[in-house]
C-alpha positions in Angstrom: 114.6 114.3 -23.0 115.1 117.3 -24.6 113.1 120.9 -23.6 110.9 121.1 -26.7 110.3 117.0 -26.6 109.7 117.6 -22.7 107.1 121.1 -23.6 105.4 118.8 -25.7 104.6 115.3 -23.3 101.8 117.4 -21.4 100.1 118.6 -24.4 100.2 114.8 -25.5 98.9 113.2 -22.2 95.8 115.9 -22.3 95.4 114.3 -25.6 95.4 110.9 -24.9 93.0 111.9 -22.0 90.5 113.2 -24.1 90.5 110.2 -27.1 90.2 107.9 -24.4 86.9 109.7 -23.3 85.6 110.5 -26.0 86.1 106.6 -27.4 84.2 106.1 -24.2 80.9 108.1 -24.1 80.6 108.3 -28.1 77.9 106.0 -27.6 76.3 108.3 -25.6 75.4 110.7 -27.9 72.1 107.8 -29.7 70.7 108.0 -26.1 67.1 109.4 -25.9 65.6 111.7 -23.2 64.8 110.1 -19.8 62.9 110.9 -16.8 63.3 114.1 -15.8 64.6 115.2 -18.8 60.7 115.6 -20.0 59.6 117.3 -17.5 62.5 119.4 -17.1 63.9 119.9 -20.4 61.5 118.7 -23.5 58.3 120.1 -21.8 59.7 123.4 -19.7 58.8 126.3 -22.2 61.0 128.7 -19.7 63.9 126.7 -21.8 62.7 127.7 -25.5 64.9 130.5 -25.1 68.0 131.7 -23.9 67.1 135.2 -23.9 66.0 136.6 -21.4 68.6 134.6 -19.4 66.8 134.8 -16.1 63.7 133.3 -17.6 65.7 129.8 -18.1 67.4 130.2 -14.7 64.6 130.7 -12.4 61.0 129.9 -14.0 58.9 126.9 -14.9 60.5 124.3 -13.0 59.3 121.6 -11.0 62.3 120.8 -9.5 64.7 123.2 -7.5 65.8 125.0 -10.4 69.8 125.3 -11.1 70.4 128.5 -12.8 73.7 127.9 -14.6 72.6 124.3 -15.7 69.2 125.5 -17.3 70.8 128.2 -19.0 73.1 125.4 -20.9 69.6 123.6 -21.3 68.1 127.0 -22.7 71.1 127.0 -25.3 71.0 123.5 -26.5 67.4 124.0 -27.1 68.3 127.0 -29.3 70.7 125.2 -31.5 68.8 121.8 -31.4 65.6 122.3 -31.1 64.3 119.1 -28.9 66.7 116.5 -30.8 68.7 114.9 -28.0 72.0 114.4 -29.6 72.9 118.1 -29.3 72.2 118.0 -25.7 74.6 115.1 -25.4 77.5 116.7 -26.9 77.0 119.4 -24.8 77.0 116.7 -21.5 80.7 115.1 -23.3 81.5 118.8 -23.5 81.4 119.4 -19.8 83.1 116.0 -19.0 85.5 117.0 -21.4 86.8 120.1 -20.1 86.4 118.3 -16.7 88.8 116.0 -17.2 91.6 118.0 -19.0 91.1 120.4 -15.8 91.3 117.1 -13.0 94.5 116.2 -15.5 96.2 119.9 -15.0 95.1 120.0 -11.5 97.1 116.7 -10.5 100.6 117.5 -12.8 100.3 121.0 -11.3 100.0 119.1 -7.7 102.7 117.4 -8.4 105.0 119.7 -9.3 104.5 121.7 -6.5 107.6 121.6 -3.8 105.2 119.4 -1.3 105.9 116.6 -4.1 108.0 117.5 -6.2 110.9 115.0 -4.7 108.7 112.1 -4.9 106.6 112.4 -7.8 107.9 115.1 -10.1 109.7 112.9 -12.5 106.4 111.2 -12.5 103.7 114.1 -13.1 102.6 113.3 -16.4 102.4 109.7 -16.3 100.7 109.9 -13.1 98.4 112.9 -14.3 97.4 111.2 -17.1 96.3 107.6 -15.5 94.1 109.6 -12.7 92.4 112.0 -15.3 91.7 108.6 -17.8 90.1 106.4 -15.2 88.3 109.3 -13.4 86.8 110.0 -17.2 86.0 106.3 -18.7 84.6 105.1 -15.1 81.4 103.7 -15.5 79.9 104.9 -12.1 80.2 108.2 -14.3 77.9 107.8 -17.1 74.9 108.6 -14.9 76.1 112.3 -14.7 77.1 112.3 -17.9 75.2 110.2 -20.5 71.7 111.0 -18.4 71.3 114.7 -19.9 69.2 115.9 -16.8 72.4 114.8 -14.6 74.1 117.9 -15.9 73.5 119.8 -12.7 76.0 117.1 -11.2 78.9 116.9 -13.9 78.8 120.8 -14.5 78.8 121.7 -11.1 81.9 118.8 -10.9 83.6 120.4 -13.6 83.5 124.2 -12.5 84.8 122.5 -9.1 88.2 121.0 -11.2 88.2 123.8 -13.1 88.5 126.2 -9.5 91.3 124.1 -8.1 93.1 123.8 -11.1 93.0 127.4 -11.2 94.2 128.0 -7.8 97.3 125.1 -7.9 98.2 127.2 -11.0 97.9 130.2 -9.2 100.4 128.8 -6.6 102.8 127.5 -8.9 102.8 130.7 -10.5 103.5 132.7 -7.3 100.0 133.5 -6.1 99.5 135.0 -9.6 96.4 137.0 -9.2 94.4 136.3 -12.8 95.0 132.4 -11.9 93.2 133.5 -8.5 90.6 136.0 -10.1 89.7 132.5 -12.4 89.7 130.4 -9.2 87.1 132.6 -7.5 84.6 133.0 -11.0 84.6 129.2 -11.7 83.7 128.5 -7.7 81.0 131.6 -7.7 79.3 129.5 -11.3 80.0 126.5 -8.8 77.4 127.8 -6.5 75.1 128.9 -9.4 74.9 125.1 -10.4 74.4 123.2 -7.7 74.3 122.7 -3.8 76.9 120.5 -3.6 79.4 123.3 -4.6 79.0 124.7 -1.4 82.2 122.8 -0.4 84.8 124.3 -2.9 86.0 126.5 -0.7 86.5 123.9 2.0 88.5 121.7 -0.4 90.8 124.7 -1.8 91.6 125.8 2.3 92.5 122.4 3.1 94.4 122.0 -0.6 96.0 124.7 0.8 97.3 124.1 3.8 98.3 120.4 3.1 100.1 121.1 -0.3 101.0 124.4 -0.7 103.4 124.8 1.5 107.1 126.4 0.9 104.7 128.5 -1.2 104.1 131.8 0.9 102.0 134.7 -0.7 102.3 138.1 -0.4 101.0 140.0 2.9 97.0 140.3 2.4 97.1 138.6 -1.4 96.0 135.2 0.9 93.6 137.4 2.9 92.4 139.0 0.3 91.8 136.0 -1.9 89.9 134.0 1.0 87.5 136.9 1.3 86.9 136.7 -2.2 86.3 133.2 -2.5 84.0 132.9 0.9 82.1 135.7 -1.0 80.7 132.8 -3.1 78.7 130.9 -0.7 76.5 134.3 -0.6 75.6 133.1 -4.3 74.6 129.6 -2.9 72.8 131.3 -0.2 70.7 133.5 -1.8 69.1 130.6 -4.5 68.4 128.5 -1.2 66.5 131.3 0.5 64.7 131.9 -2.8 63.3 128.5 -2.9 63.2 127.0 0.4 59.5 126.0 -0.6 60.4 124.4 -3.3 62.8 122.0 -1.8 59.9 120.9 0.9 57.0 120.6 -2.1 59.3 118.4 -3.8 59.9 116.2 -1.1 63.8 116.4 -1.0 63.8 116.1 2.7 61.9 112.8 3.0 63.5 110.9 6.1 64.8 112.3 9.6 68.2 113.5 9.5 69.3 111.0 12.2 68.0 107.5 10.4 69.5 109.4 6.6 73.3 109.9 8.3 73.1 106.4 10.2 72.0 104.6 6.6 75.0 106.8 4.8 77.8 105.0 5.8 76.7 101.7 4.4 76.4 103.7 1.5 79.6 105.3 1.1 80.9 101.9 1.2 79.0 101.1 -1.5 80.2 104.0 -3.4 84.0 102.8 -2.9 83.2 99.3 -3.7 81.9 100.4 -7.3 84.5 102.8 -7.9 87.1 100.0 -7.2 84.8 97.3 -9.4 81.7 99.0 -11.3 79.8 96.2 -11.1 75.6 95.8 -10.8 75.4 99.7 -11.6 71.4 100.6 -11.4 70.1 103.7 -12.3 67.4 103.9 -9.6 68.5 101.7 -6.7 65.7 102.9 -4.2 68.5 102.5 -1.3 66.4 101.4 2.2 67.3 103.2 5.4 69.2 101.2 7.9 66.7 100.4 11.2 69.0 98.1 13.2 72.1 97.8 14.4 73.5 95.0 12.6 72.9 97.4 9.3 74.3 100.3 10.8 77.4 99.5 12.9 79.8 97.5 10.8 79.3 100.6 8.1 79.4 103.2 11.0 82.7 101.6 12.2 84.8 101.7 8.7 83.8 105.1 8.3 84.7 106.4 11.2 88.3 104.7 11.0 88.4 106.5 7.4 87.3 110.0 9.2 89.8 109.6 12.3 92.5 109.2 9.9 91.6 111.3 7.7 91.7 113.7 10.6 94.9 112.8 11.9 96.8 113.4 8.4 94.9 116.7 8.5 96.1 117.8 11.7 99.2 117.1 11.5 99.7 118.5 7.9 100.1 115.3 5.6 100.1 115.6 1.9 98.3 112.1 1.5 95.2 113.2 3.6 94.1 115.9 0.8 92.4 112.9 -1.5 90.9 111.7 1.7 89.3 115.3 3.0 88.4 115.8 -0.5 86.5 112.9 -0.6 84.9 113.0 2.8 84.0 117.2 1.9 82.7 116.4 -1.7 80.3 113.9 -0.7 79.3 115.6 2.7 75.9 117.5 1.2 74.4 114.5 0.1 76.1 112.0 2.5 75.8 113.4 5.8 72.7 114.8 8.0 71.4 116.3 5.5 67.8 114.3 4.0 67.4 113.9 0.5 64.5 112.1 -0.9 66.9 109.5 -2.7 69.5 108.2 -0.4 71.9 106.8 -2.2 72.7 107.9 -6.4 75.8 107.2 -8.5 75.7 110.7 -10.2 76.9 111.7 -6.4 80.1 109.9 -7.1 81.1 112.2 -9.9 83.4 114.5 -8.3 84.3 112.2 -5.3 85.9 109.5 -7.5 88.6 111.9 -8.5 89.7 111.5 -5.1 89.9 107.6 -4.9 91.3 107.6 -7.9 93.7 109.8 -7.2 94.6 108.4 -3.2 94.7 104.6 -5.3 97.5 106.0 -7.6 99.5 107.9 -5.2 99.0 104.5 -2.6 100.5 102.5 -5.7 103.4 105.1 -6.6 103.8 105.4 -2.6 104.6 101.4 -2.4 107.0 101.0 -5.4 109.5 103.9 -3.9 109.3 102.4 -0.7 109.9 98.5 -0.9 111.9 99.0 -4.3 115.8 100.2 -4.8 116.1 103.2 -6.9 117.2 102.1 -10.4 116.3 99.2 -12.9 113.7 97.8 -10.6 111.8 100.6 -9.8 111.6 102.1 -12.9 110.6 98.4 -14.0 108.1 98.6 -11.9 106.8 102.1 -12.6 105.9 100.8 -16.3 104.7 97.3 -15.2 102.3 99.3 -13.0 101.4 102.2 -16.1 100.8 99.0 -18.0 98.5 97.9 -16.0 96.7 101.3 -15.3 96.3 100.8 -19.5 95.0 97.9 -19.3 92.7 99.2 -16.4 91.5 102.3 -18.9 90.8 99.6 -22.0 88.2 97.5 -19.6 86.7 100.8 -18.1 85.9 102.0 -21.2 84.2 98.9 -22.4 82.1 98.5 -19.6 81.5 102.5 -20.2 80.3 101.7 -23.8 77.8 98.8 -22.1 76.5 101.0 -19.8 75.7 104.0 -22.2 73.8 101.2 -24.4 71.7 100.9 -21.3 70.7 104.6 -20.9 70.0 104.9 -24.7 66.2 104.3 -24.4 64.1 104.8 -21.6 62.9 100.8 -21.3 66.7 99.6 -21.1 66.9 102.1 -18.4 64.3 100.1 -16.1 65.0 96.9 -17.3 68.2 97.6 -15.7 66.1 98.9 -12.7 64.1 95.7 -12.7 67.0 93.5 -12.6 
């Protein structure tokens, strides 16, 4: 392969990327407003402008308010008026630029010296199969093609967008506008949602399991760190503000202990539909665990997943990153911490990434190790992208089913009833 045909292949993956979502959630875009969207959106006049900004951000909401989130809501409103399809190109927007940021991320990874050996020949390819399933999933389409759900697949995207910015930055020789990006997209992290209180917690251990041979300047790490842990004073702050809030809407409805005992069971949920999205339900009303016999088998798989998570942590493994991402992305709503609903799909949206990504490098893992270099693997590399098409073509049709379910608000609980 020539340099110009070999410039070219990445700008051609990110396109396939993106027709393959957008073939995916185009059916999104009939879908009317649900639940919270009323209350929230339609019938919030603090959204009837964007200007002043603040106004959007902080006032007239009955729910924790977002400020990043209901700024976009402010602007759709602006351009749209109350018609829901604007608002829904803005949500395949944001899942857009989420994807072609989860693709750069994972070439980028890739190419750095920690893999280089084993998958660089590979990058694109590999890139290209995480970022399309990760996109036409259909556990995604309730932070996508339910426009409330924003808070979730913005706050996911700005999360991509941060890492992406940093592996660049590392590739790139700790190239401080890469950084300076890195540390704006995780400070709008914090401005979006709760749950991006863990970027900086996923970009240390990122760090320190991949990065390696790939030693910054004296101070530019320090001084970068500083910056980014800077962020969480953005996250803090918006709590502080509305610590009322959070109690009068009831978001901390069950003791912590009976929420984190009923949470593995339902992380184990979460990796069953991400490996077969099967019986998805918008409103699942998830029952906390009072016995043993529902809390020990799910209490014992998870802490096998954690322990060697840990391990590969520990003692600097490049295949525990997926795993610690996982485990750190879910932790705000998956751990101690009470929410009033204890188990939503939307939750899943920046934790798949990391299945997906930990099933492709398991399956690229296994062929170099049981296969002879030559004919037969690279045989096998293509049976297997084959079948990651395949994989894609099904996903997206069962994407398509599910947005027709979300596209009026009685198909919505007659999916709840069923």
């Amino acid at each position: 392969m020539n340099s110009s045909t070999s410039r070219l292949v990445p700008w051609l993956a990110a396109l396939l990327v993106v027709g393959c979502t957008v073939v995916a959630y185009l059916s999104s875009l009939d879908g009317e407003f649900l639940m919270d969207d009323h209350c929230e959106i339609v019938e919030n006049p603090a959204l009837d402008s964007p200007w002043p900004p603040w106004q959007a951000m902080f006032v007239g909401h009955e729910l924790p308010a977002r400020p990043l989130p209901y700024l976009t809501f402010a602007i759709d409103h602006a351009l749209w008026g109350k018609q829901p399809f604007g608002y829904h190109v803005t949500n395949l927007a944001i899942h857009l630029v989420a994807a072609l940021a989860l693709f750069c991320l994972a070439r980028t990874t890739f190419l750095l010296p920690r893999l280089r050996e084993a998958c660089g020949s590979q990058a694109d390819a590999m890139a290209t199969i995480i970022a399309a399933v990760w996109a036409t999933h259909p556990l995604q389409t309730q932070a996508v093609t339910y426009i409330y759900q924003r808070l979730e697949s913005l706050t996911g995207m700005l999360c991509l967008v941060s890492l992406a910015a940093f592996a660049g930055g590392v590739m790139r020789g700790w190239n401080a506008r890469w950084l300076a990006g890195c540390v704006l997209a995780s400070a709008a992290a914090m401005f979006s949602k709760e749950n991006g209180s863990v970027l900086p917690l996923l970009i240390a251990t990122y760090d320190w399991l991949l990065c390696a041979g790939r030693p910054p300047r004296t101070g530019v790490r320090l001084r970068f760190y500083a910056a980014l842990c800077a962020t969480w004073l953005v996250l803090g702050i918006q709590l502080v503000a509305q610590s009322k809030l959070y109690h009068l809407t009831g978001a901390f409805a069950e003791s912590p202990l009976a929420y984190a005992l009923t949470q593995p069971k339902v992380i184990l949920h979460y990796l069953r539909l991400a490996v077969w999205p099967s019986r998805l339900c918008f409103d699942r009303h998830w029952p906390i665990s009072s016995t043993w016999i529902e809390i020990v088998p799910g209490l014992v798989y998870i802490s096998m997943l954690v322990a060697t998570v840990l391990y590969g942590v520990a003692r600097r493994r490049a295949w525990a990153w997926p795993g610690i991402a996982f485990l750190l992305a879910l932790a705000p709503t998956s751990s101690i911490l009470p929410l009033a609903a204890v188990a939503e799909e939307y939750r899943m949206y920046l934790p798949l990434a990391a299945v997906v990504a930990a099933a492709v490098l398991g399956i690229h893992a296994a062929i170099r190790r049981w296969s002879p270099a030559g004919p037969t693997r690279t045989t096998l590399f293509r049976a297997a992208a084959g079948l990651a098409a395949a994989w894609v073509v099904v996903l997206i049709l069962m994407t398509q089913a599910r947005n027709r379910v979300y596209a009026t608000p009685g198909g919505v609980w007659m999916d709840v009833l069923e």
